[in-house]
NUFI-424874 format. One record per atom (N, C-alpha, C): residue in one letter; atom name; x, y, z. Coordinates in steps of 0.02 Angstrom, whole numbers. Layout:
N
r, a, c1, c2, c3
A, CA, X, Y, Z
...
END
This chain:
46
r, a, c1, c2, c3
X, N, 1223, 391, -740
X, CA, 1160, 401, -707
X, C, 1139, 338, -669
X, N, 1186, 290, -650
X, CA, 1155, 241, -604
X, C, 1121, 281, -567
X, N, 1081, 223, -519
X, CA, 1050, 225, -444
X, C, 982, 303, -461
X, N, 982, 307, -536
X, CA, 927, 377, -520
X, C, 863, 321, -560
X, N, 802, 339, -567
X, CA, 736, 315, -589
X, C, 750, 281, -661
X, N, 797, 324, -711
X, CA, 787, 321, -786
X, C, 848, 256, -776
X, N, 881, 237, -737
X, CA, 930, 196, -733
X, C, 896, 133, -712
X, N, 838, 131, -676
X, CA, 813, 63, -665
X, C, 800, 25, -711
X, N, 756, 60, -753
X, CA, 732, 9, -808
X, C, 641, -8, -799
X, N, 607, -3, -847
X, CA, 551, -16, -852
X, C, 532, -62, -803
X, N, 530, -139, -810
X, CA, 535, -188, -765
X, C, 546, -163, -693
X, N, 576, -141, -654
X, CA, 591, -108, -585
X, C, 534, -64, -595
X, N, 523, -22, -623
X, CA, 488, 45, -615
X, C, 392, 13, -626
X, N, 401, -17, -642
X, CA, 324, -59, -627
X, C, 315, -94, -584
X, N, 363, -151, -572
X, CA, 367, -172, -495
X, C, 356, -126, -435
X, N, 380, -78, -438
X, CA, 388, -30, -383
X, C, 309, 23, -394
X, N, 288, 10, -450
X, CA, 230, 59, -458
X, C, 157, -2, -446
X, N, 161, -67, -445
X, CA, 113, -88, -419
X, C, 126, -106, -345
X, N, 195, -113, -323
X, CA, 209, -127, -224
X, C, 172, -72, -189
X, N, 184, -12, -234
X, CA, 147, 54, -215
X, C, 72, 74, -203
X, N, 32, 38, -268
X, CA, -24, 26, -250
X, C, -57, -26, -234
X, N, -12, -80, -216
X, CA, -53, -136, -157
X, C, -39, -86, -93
X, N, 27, -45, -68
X, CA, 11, -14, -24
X, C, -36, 28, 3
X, N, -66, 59, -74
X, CA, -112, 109, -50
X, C, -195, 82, -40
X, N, -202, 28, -65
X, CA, -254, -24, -88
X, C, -267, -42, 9
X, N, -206, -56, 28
X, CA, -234, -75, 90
X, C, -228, -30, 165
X, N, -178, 39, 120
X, CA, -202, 93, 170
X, C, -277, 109, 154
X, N, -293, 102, 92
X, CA, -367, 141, 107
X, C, -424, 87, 122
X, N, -408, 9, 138
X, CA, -446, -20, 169
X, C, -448, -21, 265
X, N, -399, -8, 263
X, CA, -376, 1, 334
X, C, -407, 66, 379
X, N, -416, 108, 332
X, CA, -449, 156, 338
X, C, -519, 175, 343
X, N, -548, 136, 300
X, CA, -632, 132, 280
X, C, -644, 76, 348
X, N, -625, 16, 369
X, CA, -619, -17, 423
X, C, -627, 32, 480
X, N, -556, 82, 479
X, CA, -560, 122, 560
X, C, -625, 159, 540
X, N, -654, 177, 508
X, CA, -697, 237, 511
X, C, -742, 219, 508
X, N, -780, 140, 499
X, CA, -836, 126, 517
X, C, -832, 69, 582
X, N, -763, 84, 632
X, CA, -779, 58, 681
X, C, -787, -22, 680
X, N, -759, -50, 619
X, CA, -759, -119, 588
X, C, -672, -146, 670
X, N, -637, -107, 648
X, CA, -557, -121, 675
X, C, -565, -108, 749
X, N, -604, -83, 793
X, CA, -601, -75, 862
X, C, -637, -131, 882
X, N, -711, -146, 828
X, CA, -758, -196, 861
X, C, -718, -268, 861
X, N, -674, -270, 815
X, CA, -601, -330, 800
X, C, -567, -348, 850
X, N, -549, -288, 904
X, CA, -506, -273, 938
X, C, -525, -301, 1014
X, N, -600, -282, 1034
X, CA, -641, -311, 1084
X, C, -668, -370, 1097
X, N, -662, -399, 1003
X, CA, -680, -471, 1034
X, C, -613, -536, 1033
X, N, -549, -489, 1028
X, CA, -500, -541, 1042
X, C, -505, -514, 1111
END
């Protein structure tokens, strides 16, 4: 069973489960930014 999930090992599988939610941590800041118009007004004054 290399290369499948149960083959990583604890250690990997938490690594990979917090990379995941710093990813999502700053999709949903990225987001709350576009939607209050925070990221365009960014954009106009460079």
């Amino acid at each position: 069973m290399s290369g499948s999930i149960s083959g990583m090992g604890f250690s990997a599988l938490g690594q990979l489960t917090a990379g995941l939610t710093l990813i999502k941590k700053n999709f949903d800041t990225l987001t709350e930014q576009a939607s209050s118009g925070m990221i365009s007004r960014r954009i106009l004054i460079r």
